[in-house]
N, C-alpha and C positions, 0 to 999 in steps of 0.2 A: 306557470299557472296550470292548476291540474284541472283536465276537460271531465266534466258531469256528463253521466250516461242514466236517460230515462231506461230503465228496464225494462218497466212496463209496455213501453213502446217498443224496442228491442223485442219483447216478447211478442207481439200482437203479430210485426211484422215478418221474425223470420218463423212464427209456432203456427198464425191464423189465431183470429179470436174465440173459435168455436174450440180449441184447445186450449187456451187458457182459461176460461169459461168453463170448460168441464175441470179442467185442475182446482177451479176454486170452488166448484160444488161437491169435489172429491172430499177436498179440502174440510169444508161444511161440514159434510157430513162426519166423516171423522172427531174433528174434534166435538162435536155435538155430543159423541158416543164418549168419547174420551170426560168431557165435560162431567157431563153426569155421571159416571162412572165416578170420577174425582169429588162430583160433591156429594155422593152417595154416601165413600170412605169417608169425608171431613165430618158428617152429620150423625155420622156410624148409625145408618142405618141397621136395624135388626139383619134383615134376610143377608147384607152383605158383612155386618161382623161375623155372623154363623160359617156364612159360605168359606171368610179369608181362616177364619180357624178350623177348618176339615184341611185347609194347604200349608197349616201348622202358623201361621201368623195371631197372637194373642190381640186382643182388643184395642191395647195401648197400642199399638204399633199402626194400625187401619187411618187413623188422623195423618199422621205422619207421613206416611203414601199417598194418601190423598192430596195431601199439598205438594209434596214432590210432584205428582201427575200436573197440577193445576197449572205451577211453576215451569214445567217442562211445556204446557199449552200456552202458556202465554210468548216462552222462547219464538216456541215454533212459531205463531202467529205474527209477531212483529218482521215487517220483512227482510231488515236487516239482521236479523240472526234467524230467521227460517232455517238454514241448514244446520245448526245446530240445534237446535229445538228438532228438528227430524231426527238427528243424529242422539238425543237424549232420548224422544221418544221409544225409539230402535232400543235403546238400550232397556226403557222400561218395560217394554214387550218381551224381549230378550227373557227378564226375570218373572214375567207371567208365565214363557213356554216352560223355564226352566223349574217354576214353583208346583205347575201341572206336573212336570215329569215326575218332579222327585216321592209327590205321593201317588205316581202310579195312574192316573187318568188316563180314560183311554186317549188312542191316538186322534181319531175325528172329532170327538167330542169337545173339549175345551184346549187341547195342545194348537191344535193351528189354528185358532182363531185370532191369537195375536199375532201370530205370522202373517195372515191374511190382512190384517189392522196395520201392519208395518209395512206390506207392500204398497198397502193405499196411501200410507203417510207420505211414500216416497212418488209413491204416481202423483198425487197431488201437486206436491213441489217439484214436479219434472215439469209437468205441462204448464205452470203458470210460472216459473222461476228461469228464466234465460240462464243465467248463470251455472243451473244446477243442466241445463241442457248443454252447454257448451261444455260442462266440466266429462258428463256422461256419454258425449256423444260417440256414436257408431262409425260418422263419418271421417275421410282425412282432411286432416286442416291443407286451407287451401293456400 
């Protein structure tokens, strides 16, 4: 018989609450940003069809990303596939830093903001994800 492991307990006890707690308002916040960003592109808004076609992206194509995003926020959310929804979102950021470079943005300006957005994706699911702390950890197994 296979033995069930609360996580969330798991988490409280060996993380403290006050770290998981900030994990999941990292968390928050994130996808909040993510959020509307995603339903910005599905609504096509003006200012973000304009902005995605100066990064050479045509109109048709901004719906389509946006649900990709949306899709990838929901992965992440559910907590049994959090790490891969982290691991998709990584990769959507990936294609913003790389979309930035390719027409030349500067480097502070829009290039590391998604780097910035992906470290927090991954801060997030550190501090509230036992698993993804056991997987990452510093220390030696004992």
């Amino acid at each position: 018989m296979e033995a069930t492991i609360d996580y969330s307990a798991t988490a409280r006890r060996s993380h403290g609450r006050g770290a998981v707690w900030t994990g999941r308002i990292i968390t928050g916040i994130v996808v909040l940003f993510m959020l509307f960003d995603s339903i910005t592109k599905i609504l096509k808004v003006d200012a973000v069809v304009k902005a995605s076609a100066q990064l050479g992206y045509s109109a048709n194509t901004i719906m389509a990303v946006g649900i990709i995003l949306f899709a990838c926020l929901v992965v992440y959310l559910y907590p049994r596939t959090a790490i891969l929804g982290a691991v998709l979102l990584t990769g959507y950021l990936g294609g913003a830093v790389e979309a930035n470079l390719r027409v030349g943005t500067p480097l502070f300006s829009n290039i590391l903001f998604p780097v910035y957005f992906g470290i927090l994706v991954w801060a997030g699911l550190y501090l509230r994800n036992s698993r993804v702390r056991e997987f990452l950890s510093f220390r030696k197994a004992e």
